[in-house]
DSSP file (Angstrom, degrees, kcal/mol; ACC not computed):
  #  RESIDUE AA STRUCTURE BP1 BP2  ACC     N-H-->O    O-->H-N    N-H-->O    O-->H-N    TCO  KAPPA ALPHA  PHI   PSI    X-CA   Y-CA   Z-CA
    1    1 A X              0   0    0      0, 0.0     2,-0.1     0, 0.0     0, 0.0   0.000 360.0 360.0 360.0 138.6  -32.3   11.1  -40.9
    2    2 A X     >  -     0   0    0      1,-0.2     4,-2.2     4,-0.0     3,-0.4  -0.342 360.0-134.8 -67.4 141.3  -33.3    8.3  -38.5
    3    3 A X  H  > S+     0   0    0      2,-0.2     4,-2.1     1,-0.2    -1,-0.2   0.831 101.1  48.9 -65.2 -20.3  -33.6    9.2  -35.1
    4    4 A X  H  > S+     0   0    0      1,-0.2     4,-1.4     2,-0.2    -1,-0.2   0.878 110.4  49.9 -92.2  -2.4  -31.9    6.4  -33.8
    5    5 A X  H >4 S+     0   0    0     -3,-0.4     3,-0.7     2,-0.2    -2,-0.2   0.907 108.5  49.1 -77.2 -57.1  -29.4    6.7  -36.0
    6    6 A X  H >X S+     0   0    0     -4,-2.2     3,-1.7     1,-0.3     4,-0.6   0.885 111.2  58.8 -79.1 -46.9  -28.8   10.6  -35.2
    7    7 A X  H 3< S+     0   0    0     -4,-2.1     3,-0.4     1,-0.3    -1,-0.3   0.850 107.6  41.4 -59.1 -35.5  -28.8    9.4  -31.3
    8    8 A X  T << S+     0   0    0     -4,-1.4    -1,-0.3    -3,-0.7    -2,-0.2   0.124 114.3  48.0-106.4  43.1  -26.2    7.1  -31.5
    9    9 A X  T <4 S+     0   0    0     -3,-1.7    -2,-0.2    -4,-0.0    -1,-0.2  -0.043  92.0 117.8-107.8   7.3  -23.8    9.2  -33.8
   10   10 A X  S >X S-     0   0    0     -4,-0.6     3,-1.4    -3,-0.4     4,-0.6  -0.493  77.3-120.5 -81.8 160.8  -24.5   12.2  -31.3
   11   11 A X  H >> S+     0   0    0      1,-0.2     3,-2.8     2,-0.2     4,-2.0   0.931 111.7  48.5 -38.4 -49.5  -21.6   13.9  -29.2
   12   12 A X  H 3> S+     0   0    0      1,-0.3     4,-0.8     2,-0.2     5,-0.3   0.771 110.2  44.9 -88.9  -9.4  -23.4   13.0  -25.8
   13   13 A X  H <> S+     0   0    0     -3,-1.4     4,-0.7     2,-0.2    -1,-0.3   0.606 115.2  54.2-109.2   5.7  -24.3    9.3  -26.5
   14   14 A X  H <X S+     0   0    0     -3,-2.8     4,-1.8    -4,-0.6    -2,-0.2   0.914 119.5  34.9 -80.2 -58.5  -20.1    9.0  -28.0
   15   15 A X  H  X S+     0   0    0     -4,-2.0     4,-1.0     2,-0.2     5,-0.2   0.628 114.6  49.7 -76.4  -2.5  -18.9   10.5  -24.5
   16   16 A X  H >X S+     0   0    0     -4,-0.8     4,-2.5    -5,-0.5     3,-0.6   0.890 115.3  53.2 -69.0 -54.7  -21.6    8.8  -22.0
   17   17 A X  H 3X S+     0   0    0     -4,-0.7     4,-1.7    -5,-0.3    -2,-0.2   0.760 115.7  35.8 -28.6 -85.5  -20.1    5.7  -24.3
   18   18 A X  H 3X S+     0   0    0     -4,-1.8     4,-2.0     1,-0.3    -1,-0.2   0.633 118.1  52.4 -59.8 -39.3  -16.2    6.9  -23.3
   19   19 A X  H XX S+     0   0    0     -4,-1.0     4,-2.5    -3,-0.6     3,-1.1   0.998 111.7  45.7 -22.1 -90.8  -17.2    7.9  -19.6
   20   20 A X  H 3X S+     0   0    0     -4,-2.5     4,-1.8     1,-0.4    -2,-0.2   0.772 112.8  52.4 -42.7 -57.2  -18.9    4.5  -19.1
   21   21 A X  H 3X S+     0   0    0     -4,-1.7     4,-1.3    -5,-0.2    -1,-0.4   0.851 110.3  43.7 -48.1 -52.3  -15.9    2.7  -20.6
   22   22 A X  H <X S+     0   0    0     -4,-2.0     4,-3.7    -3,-1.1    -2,-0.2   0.908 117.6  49.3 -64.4 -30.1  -13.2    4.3  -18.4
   23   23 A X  H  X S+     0   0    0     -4,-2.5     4,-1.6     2,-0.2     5,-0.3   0.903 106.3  48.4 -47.5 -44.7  -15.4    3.8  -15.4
   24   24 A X  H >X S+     0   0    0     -4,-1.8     3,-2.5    -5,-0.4     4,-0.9   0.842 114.8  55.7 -72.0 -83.3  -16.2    0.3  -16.1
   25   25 A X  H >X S+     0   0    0     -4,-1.3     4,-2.9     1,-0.3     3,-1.0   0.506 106.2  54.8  10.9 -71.0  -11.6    0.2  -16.6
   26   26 A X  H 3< S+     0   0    0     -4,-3.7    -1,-0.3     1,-0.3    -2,-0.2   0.617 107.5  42.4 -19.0 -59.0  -11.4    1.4  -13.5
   27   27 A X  H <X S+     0   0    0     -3,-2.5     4,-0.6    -4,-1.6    -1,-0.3   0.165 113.8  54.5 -79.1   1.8  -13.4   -1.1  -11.9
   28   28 A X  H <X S+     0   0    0     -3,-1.0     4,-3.5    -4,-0.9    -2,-0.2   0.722 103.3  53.0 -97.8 -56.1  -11.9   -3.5  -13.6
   29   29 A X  H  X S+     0   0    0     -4,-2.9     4,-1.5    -5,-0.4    -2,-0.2   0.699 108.9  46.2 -78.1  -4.1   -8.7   -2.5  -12.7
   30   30 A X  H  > S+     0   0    0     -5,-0.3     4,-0.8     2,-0.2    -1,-0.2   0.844 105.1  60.0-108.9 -16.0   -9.3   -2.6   -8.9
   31   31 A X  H  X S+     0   0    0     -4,-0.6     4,-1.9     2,-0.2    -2,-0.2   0.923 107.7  48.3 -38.7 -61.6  -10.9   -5.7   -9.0
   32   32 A X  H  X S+     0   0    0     -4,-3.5     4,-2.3     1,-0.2     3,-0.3   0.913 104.5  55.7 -45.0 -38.5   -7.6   -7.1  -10.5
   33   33 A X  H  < S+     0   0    0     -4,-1.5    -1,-0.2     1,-0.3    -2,-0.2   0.725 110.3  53.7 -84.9 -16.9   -5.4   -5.5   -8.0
   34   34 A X  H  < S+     0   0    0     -4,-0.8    -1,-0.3    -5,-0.1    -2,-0.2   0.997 119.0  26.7 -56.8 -55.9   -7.7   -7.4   -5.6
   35   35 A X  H  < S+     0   0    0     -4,-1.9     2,-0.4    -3,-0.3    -2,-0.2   0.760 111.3  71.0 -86.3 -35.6   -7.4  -10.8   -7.0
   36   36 A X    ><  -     0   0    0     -4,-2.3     3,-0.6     3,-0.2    70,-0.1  -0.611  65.4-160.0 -91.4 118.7   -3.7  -10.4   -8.6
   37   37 A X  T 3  S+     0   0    0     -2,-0.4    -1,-0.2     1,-0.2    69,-0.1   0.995  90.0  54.5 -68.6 -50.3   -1.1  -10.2   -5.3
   38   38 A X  T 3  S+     0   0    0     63,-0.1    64,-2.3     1,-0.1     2,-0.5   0.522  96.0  66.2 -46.4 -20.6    1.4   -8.6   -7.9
   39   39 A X    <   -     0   0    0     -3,-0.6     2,-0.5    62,-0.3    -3,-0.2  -0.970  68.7-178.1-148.9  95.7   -0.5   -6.1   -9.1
   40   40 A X        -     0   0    0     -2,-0.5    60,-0.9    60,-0.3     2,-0.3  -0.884  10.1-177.1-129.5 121.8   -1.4   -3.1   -6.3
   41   41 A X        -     0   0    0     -2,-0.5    58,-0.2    58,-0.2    57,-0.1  -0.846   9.3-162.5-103.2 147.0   -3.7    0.3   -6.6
   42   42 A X        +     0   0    0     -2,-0.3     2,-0.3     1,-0.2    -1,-0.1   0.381  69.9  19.3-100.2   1.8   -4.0    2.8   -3.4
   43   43 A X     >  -     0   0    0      1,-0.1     4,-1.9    55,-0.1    -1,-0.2  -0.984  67.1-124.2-173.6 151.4   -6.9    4.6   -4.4
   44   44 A X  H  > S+     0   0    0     -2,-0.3     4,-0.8     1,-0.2    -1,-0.1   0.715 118.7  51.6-105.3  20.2   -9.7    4.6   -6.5
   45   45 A X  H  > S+     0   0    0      2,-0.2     4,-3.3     3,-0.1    -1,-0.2   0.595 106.4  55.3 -69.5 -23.9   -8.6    7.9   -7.9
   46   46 A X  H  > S+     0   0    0      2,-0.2     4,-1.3     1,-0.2    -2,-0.2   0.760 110.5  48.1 -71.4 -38.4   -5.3    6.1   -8.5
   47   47 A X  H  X S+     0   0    0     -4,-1.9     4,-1.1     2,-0.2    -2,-0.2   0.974 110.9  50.2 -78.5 -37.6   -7.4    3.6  -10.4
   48   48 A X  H >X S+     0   0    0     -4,-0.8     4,-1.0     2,-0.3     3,-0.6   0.900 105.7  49.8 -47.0 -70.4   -9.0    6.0  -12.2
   49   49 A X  H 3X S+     0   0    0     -4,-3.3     4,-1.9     1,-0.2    -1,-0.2   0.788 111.2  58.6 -52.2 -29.9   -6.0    8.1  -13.4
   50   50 A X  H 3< S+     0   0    0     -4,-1.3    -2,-0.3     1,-0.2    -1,-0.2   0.864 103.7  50.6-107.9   7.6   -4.5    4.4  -14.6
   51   51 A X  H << S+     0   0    0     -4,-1.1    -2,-0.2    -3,-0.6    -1,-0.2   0.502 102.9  52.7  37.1 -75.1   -7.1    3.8  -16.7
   52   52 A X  H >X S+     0   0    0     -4,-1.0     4,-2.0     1,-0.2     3,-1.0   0.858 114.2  45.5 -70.8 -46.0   -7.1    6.5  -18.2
   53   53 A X  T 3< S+     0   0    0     -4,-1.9     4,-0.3     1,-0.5    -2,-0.2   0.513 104.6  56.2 -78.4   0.4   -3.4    5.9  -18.9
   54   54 A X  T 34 S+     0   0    0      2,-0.2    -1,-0.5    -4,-0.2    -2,-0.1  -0.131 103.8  63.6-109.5  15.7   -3.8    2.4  -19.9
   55   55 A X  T <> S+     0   0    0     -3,-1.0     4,-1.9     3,-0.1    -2,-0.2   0.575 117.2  29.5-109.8 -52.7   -6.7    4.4  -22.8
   56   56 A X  H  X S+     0   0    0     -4,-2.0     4,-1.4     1,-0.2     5,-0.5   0.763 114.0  60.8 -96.6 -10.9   -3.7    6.2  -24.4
   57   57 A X  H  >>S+     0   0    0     -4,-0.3     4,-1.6     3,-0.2     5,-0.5   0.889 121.4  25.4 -70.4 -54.8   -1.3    3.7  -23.6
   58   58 A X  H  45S+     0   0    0      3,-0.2     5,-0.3     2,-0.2    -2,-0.2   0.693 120.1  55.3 -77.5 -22.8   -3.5    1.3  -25.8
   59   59 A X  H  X5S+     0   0    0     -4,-1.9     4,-0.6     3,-0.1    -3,-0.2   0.940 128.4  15.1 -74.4 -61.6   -5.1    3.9  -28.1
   60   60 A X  H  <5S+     0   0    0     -4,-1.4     4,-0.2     1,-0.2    -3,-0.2   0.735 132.8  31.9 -92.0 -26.3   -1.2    5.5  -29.4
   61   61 A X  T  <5S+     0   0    0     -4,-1.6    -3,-0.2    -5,-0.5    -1,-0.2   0.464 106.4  59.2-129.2   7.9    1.5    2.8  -28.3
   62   62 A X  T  ><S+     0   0    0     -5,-0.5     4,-1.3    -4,-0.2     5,-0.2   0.780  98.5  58.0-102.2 -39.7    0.2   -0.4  -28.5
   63   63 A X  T  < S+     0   0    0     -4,-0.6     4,-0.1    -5,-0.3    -2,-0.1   0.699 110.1  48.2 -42.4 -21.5   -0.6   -0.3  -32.1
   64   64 A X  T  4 S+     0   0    0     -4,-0.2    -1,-0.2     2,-0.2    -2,-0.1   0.675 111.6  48.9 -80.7 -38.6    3.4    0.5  -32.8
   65   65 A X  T  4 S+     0   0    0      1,-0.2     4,-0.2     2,-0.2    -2,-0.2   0.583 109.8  52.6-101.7  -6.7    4.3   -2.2  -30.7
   66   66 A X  S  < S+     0   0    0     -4,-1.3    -1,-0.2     2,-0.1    -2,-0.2   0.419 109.9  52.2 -91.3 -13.8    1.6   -4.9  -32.6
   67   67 A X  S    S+     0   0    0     -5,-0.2    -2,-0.2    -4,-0.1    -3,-0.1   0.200 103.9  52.7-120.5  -3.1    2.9   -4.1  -35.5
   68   68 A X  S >  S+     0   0    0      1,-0.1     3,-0.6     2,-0.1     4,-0.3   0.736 115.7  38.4 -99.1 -56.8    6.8   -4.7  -34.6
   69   69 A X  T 3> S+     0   0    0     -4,-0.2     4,-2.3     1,-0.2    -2,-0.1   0.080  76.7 106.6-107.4  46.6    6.3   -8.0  -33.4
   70   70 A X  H 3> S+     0   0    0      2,-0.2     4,-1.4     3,-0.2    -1,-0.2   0.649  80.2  59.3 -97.0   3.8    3.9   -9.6  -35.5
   71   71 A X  H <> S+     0   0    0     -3,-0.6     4,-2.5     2,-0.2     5,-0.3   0.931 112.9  40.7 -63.5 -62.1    6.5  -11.5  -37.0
   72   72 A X  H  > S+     0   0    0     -4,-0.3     4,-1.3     2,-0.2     8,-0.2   0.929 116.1  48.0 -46.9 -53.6    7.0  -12.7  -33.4
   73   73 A X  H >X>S+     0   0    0     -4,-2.3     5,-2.5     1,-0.2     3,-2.3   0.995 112.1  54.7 -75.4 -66.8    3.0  -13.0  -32.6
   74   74 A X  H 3<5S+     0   0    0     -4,-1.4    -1,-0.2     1,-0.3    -2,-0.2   0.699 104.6  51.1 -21.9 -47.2    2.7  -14.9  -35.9
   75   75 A X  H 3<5S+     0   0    0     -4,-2.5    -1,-0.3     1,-0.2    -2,-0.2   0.762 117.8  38.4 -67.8 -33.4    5.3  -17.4  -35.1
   76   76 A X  H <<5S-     0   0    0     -3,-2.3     3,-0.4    -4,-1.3    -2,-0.2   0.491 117.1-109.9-118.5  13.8    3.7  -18.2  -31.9
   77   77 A X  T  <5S-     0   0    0     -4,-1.3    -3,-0.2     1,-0.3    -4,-0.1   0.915  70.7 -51.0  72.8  46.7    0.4  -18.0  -33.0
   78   78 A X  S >><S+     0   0    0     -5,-2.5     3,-2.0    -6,-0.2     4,-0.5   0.410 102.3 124.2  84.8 -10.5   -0.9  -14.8  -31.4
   79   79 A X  H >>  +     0   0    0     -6,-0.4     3,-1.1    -3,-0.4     4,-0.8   0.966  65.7  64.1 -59.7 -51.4    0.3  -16.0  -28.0
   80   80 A X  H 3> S+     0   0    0     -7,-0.3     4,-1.5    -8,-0.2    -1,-0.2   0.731  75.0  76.4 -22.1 -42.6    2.2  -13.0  -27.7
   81   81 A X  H X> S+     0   0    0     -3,-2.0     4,-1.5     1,-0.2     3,-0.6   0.986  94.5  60.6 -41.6 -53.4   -0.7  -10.5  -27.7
   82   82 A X  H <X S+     0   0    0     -3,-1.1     4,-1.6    -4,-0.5    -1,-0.2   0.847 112.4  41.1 -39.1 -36.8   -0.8  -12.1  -23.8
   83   83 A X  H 3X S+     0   0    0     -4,-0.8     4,-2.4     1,-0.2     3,-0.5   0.938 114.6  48.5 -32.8 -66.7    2.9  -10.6  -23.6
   84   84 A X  H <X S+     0   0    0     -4,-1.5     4,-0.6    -3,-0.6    -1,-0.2   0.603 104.3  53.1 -78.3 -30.7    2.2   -7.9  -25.2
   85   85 A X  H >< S+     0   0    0     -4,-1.5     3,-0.9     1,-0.2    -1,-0.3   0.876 113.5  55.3 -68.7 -41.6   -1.2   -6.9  -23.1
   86   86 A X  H >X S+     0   0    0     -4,-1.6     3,-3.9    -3,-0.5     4,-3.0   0.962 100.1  52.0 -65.7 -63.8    1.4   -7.3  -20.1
   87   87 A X  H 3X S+     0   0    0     -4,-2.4     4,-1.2     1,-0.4    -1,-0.3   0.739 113.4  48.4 -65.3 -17.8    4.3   -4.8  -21.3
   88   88 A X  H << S+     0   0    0     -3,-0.9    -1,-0.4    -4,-0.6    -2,-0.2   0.500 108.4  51.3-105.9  19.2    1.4   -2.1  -21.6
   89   89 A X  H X> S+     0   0    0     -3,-3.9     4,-3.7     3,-0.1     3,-1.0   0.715 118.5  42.3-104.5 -43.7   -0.2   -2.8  -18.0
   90   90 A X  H 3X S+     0   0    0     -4,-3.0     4,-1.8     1,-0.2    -2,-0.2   0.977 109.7  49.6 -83.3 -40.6    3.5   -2.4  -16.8
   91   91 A X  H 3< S+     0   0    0     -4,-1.2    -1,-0.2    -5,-0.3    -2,-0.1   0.428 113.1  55.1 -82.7  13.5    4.6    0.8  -18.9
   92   92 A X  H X> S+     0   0    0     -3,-1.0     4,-2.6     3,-0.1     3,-1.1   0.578 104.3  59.6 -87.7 -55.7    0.9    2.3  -17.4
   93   93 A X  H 3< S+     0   0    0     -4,-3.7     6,-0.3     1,-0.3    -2,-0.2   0.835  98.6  47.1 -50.3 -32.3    2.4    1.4  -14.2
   94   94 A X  T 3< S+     0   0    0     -4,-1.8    -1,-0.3     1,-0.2     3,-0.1   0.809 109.3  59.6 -81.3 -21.0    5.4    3.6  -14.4
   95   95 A X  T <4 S+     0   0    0     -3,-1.1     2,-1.5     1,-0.2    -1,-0.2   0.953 101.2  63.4 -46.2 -47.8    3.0    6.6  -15.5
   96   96 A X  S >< S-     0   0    0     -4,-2.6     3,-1.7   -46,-0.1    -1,-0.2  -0.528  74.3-147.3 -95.5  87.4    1.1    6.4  -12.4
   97   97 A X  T 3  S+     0   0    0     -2,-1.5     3,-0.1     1,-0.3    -3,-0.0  -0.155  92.4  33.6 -58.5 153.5    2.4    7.0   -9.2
   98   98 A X  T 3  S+     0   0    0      1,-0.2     2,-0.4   -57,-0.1    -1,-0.3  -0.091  94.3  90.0 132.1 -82.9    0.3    4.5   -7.1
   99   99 A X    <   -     0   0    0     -3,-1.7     2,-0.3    -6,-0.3   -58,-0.2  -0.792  56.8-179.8-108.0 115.0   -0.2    1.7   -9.5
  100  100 A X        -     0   0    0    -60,-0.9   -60,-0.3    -2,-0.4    -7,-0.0  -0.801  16.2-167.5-125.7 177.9    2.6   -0.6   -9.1
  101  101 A X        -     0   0    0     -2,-0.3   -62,-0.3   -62,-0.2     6,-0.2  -0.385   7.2-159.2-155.6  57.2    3.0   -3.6  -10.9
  102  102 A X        -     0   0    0    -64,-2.3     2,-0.2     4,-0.1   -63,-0.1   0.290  60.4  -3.3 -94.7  -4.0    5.6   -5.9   -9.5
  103  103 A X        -     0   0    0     -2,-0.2     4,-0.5   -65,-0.1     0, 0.0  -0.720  64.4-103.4-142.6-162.4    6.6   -8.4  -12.7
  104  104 A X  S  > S+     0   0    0     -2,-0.2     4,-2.1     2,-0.2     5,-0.1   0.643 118.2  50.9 -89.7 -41.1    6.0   -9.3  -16.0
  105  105 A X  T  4 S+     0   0    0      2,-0.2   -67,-0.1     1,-0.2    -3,-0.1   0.078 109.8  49.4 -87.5  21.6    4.2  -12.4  -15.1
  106  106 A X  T  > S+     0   0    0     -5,-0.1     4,-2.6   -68,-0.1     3,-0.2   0.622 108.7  53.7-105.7 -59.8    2.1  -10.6  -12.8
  107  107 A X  H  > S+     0   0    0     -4,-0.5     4,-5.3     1,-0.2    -2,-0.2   0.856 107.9  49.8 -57.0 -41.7    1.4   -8.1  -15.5
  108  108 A X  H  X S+     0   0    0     -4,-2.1     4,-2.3     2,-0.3    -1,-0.2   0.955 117.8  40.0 -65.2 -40.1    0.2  -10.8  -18.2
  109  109 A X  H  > S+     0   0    0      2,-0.2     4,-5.0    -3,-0.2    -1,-0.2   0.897 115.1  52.0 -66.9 -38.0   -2.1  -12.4  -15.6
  110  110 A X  H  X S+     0   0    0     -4,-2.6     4,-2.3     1,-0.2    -2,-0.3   0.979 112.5  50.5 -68.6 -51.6   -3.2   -9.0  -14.4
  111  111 A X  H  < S+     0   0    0     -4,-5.3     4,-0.4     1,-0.2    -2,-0.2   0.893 107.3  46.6 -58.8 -45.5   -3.8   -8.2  -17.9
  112  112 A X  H >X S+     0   0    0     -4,-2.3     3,-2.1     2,-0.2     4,-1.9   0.958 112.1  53.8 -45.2 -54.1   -5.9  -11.0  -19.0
  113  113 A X  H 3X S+     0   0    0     -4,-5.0     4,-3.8     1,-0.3     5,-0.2   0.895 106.1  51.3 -65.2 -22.2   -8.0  -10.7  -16.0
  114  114 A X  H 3< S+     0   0    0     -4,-2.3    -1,-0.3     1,-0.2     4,-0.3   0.340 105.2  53.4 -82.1   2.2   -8.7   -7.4  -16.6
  115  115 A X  H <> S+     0   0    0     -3,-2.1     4,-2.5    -4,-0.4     5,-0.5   0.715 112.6  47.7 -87.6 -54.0   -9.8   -7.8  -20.0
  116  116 A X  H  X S+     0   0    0     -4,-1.9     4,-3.1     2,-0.2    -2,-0.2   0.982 114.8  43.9  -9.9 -87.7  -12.2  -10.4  -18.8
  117  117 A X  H  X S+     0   0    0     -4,-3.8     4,-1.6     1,-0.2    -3,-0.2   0.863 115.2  47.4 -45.2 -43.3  -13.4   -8.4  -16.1
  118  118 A X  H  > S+     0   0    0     -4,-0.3     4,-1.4    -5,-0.2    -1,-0.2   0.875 112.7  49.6 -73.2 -35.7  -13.7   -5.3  -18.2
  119  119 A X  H  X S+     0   0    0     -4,-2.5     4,-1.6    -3,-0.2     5,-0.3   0.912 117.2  40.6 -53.6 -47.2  -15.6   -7.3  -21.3
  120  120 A X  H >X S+     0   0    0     -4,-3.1     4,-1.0    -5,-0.5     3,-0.6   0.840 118.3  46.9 -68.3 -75.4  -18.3   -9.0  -18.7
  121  121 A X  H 3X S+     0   0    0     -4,-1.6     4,-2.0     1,-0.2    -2,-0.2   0.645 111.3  54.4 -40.7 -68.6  -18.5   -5.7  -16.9
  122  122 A X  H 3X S+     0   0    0     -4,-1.4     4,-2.7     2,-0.3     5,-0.2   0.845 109.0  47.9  39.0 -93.9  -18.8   -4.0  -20.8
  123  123 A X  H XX S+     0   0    0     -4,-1.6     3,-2.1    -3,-0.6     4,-1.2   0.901 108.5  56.4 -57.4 -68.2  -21.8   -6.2  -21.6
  124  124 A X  H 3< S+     0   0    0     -4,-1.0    -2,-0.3    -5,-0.3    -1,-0.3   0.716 105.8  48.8  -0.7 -72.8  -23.4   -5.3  -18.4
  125  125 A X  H 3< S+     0   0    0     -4,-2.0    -1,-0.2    -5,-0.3    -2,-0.2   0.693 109.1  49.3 -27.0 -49.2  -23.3   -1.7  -19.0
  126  126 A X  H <<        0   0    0     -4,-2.7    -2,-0.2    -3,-2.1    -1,-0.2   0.833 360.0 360.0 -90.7 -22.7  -24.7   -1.7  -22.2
  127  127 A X     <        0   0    0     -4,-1.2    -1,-0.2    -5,-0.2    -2,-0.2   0.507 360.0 360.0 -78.0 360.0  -27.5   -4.0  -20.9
């Protein structure tokens, strides 16, 4: 087996990988809550813990919910996802005491940027 191959299938370089990723979320997210007035974190444990919840929010319930309205997302030519990104930033928010979220149109914006920020930051990381 190739070594580099056996180093990035190992346990340690999957979870530095998932580590790094939540971190970079994290940062990601408190950056937003800078920039977004709607959109407020107390703490950067607070960010941390939504994060995390925005991971399983997006790993288990967003797939369910991509797959209900792609009739919808079809019709409007994927414009939805932006919606859609929105409705899981806000149903994080109600996990996490903390993390508030104050609209829908706060959430969509807050979500885009935070997929920005968390891609550039991302590419950063790995470089």
């Amino acid at each position: 087996m190739c070594p580099v191959y056996y180093e990035y299938y190992s346990a340690g370089y999957r979870r530095r990988s998932w580590v790094a990723r939540w971190l970079v979320n994290a940062i990601g997210l408190l950056v937003t809550a800078a920039v977004i007035p709607g959109i407020e974190v107390k703490s950067v444990f607070t960010a941390l813990l939504a994060a995390a919840v925005m991971g399983v929010v997006n790993a288990f319930v967003r797939p369910v919910f991509l797959i209900l309205t792609l009739p919808l997302n079809l019709l409007t030519l994927g414009l939805f996802t932006f919606v859609l990104n929105g409705l899981m930033l806000l149903l994080a928010a109600v996990f996490v005491p903390g993390f508030t979220v104050s609209g829908l149109l706060a959430a969509i914006f807050g979500a885009l940027l935070l997929s920005i920020v968390s891609s550039i930051m991302t590419r950063v990381v790995r470089a």
